[in-house]
C-alpha positions, -999 to +999 in steps of 0.1 A: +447-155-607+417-158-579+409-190-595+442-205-594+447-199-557+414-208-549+422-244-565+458-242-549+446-238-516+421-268-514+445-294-505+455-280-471+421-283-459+422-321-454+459-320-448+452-301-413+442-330-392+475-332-375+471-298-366+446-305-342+405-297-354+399-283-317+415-249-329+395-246-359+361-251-353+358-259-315+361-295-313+369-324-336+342-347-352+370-377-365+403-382-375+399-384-413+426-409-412+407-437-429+419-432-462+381-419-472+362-392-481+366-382-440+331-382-431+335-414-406+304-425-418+307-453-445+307-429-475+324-447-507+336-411-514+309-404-541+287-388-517+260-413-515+262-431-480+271-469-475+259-472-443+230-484-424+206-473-455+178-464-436+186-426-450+173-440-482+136-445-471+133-414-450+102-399-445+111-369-431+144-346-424+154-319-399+163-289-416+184-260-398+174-227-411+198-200-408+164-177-392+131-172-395+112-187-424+091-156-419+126-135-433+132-163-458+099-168-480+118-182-511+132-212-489+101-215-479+085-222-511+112-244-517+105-264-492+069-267-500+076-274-536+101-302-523+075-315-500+048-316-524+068-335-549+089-360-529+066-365-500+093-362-476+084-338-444+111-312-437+109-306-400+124-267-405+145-256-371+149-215-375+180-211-356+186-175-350+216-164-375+241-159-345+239-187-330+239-212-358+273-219-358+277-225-323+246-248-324+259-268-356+292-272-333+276-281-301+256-311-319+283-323-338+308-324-307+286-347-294+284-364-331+244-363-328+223-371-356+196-346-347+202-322-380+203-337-414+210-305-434+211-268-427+218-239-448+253-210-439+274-193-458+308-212-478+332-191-450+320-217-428+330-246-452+370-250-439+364-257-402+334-277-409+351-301-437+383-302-415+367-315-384+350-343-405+310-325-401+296-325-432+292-349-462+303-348-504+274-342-515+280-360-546+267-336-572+275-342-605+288-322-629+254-316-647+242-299-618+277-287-608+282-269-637+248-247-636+271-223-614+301-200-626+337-219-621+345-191-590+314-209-570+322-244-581+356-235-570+347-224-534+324-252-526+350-275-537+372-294-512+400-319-520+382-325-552+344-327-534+316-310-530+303-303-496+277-272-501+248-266-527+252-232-533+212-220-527+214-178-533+236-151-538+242-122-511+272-101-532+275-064-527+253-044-549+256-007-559+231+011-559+223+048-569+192+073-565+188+086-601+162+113-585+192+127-565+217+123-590+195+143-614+185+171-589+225+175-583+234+176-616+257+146-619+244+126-652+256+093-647+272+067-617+311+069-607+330+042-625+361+040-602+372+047-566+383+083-577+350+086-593+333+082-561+352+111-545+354+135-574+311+131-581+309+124-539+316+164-541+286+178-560+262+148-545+265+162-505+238+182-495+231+184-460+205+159-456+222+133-483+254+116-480+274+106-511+284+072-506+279+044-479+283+010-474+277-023-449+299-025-417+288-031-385+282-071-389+294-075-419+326-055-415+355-079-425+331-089-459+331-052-473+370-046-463+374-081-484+351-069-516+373-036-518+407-058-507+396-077-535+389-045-562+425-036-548+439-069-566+446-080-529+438-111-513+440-125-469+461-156-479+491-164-502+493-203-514+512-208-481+487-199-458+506-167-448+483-133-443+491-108-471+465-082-470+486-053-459+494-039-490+463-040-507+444-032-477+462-001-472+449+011-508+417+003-492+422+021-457+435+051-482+403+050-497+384+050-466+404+081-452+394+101-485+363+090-481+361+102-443+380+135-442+359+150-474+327+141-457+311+118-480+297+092-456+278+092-428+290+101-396+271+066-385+291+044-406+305+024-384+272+005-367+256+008-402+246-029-403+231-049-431+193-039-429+205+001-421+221+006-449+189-003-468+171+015-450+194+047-453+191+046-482+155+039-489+147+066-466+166+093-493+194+096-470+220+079-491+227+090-527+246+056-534+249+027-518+272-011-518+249-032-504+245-072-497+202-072-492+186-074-524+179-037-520+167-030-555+135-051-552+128-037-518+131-002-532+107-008-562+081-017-537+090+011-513+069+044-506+083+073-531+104+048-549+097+032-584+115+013-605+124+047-628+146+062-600+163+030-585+194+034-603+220+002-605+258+001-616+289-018-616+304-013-586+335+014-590+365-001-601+392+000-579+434-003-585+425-037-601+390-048-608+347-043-596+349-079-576+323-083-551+327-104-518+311-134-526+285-143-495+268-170-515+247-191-488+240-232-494+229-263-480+250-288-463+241-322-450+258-334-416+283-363-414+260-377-386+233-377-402+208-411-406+190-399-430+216-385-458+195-404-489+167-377-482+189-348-470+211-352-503+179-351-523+171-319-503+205-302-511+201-307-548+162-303-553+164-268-535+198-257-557+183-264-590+178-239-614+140-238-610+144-234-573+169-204-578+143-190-599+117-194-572+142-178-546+146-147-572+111-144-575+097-145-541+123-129-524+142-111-547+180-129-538+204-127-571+202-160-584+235-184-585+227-199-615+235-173-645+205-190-663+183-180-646+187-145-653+173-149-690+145-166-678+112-148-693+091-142-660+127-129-642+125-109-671+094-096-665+100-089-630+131-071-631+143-045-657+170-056-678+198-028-665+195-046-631+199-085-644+230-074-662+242-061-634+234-092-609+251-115-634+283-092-634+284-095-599+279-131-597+306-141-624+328-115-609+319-126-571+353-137-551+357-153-518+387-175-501+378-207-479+407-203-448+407-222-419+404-204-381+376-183-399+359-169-367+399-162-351+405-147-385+380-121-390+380-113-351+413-103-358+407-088-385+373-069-367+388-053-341+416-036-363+399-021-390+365-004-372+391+019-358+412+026-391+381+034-406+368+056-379+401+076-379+412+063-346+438+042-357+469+044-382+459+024-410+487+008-419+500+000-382+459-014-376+467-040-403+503-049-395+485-057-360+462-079-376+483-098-397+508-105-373+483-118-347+465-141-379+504-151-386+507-162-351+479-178-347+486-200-375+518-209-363+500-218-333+475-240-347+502-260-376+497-241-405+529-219-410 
């Protein structure tokens, strides 16, 4: 059913130019009304550019790195690796995470050619493709079809492909088997009820049961449990329907709560503290999106033997995860598209996910990779069949007004969770101001 509305929903992407691009993404980068792939920059709609051609001797390209390559060491060797056999310099821009977007935006307005490629997550994908940004890659399907049809689906835009997907950041759960052991409790929970039933005999006064990543990436863990309540944002019609599943997930929230089985803290619990919770023996289990499991092996009192990993507990409908896949995009304004298309692809391939898995320890996008000998020896083989669960199972939806949307979103939820708010009444608020601000911008 994801699938299906995932393909449905494509097609209004492109057909929001007459709403007006200014509302979406900040600004608008062409009208798309040349009958084209929408790029405004002499693409025959294959992905390879017809313009000037200087893009197809390029020496070099500017890279936009979504941080520090210091943070990022499987890129990194990407890069090398793509340096050393193309001979093409990648001038790497680490753009601090938060203000990527609005630095991608800024150039763009001003349809500069001073980025050739840059690296974000597929939520950013709608605004971007509707204001004309980025470029079809023009990825074929034999190195399309490396990745599971729920990723091909996401990246895929009025029947183009506009992102490489590069590595996988879906939740994770986690479990301390030393703790488990010591409480008595023999083996993960398997549902939601699970979780409160074992969270029980798991508390001890130093040890919470269960926690998870809010803080910054709040409106991503309310989606991967909207998503294991069979819920969804958006309907084919662009209308917000989340209430109902996410009050099974508010529900959820309150049990957790009011029996005490997360921390107190939860709330501005961001990505790298709930890692760190948990590495530091405070948290029995844990949904997280860092690839926590390889940090733990490494970690001081932690070994391989009491890093436990599951399924994530099913809830009303399925174990989705949010999918938070990150890829590589090349600009619309680029001059230099040849070499920044030949980026894309060379650091997406199934060797280079590999590299990313084993340097850094990201779960690879590619489902190959995972029975690749040395992954194999690097990770034991409870924790690859987990990753490649997650990854096939991974959901996501591409919707237009993403930053309006979660903001909206954001500033209901923290509260509902935190017991300050009536659930339901916090996401009836929500709704109606994403309703309305659809209606404002064309789409309903």
């Amino acid at each position: 059913m994801q699938n299906n509305h995932s393909r449905t929903r494509r097609t209004f992407i492109k057909s929001a130019g007459a709403i007006g691009t200014v509302a979406l993404a900040g600004c608008s980068g062409g009208d798309g009304g040349d009958g084209g792939d929408g790029s405004g920059n002499g693409s025959d709609g294959s992905g390879t550019s017809t313009g000037t051609g200087s893009e197809s001797v390029a020496e070099k390209l500017v890279f936009y790195n979504a941080g520090s390559l210091k943070y990022d060491p499987g890129t990194e060797k990407n890069i090398e690796r793509f340096e050393e056999e193309t001979g093409i310099t990648v001038e790497v821009n680490e753009v601090p995470w938060n203000n990527l977007k609005t630095s991608l935006t800024t150039i763009w307005k001003n349809e500069s050619a001073k980025v050739d490629a840059f690296n974000g997550p597929t939520w950013w994908l709608a605004d971007f493709v509707a204001s004309d940004w980025i470029e079809p890659l023009g990825l074929g399907d034999s190195h399309m079809s490396n990745y599971p049809k729920n990723l091909q689906n996401l990246v895929t835009l009025d029947g183009k492909t506009y992102m490489a997907p590069e590595f996988g950041k879906w939740g994770t759960y986690l479990y301390d088997q030393q703790h488990f052991e010591k409480q008595g409790v023999s083996e993960p929970p398997s549902t939601w009820d699970e979780v409160v039933s074992t969270g029980q005999q798991l508390k001890t006064g130093d040890t919470s049961p269960f926690a998870f990543t809010w803080a910054n990436k709040d409106v991503f863990t309310f989606k991967q449990f909207l998503y294991q309540a069979g819920g969804q944002l958006f309907n084919d019609s662009n209308e917000p329907v989340f209430v109902e599943g996410g009050t099974k997930v508010m529900d959820f929230f309150t049990r957790l709560r009011e029996n005490d089985l997360i921390p107190d803290g939860i709330s501005s619990m961001g990505e790298g503290g709930a890692g760190d919770t948990f590495i530091a023996g405070q948290l029995a289990s844990v949904e997280s999106w860092t690839p926590l499991a390889a940090r733990a092996f490494e970690a001081d009192g932690w070994s391989k033997e009491r890093v436990g990993s599951a399924k994530p507990p099913k809830g009303p409908e399925s174990r989705a995860t949010f999918q938070d896949t990150n890829g590589i995009s090349v600009s619309a304004f680029s001059e230099r598209k040849g070499a920044a298309k030949k980026f894309a692809k060379f650091m997406t391939t199934t060797e280079s996910s590999k590299t990313n898995m084993k340097v850094e320890g990201n779960p690879a996008v590619i489902p190959a990779v995972y029975d690749e000998p040395e992954i194999k020896e690097q990770y034991p083989s409870w924790l690859l069949e987990d990753m490649k669960f997650n990854l096939k199972h991974a959901k996501s939806e591409t919707y237009l007004a993403q930053p309006q949307v979660d903001d909206y979103l954001s500033e209901q939820i923290t509260p509902a969770l935190l017991g300050d708010k009536d659930p339901q009444k916090a996401l009836e608020t929500a709704q109606s101001n994403i309703k309305r601000l659809y209606q404002d911008i064309g789409l309903l």
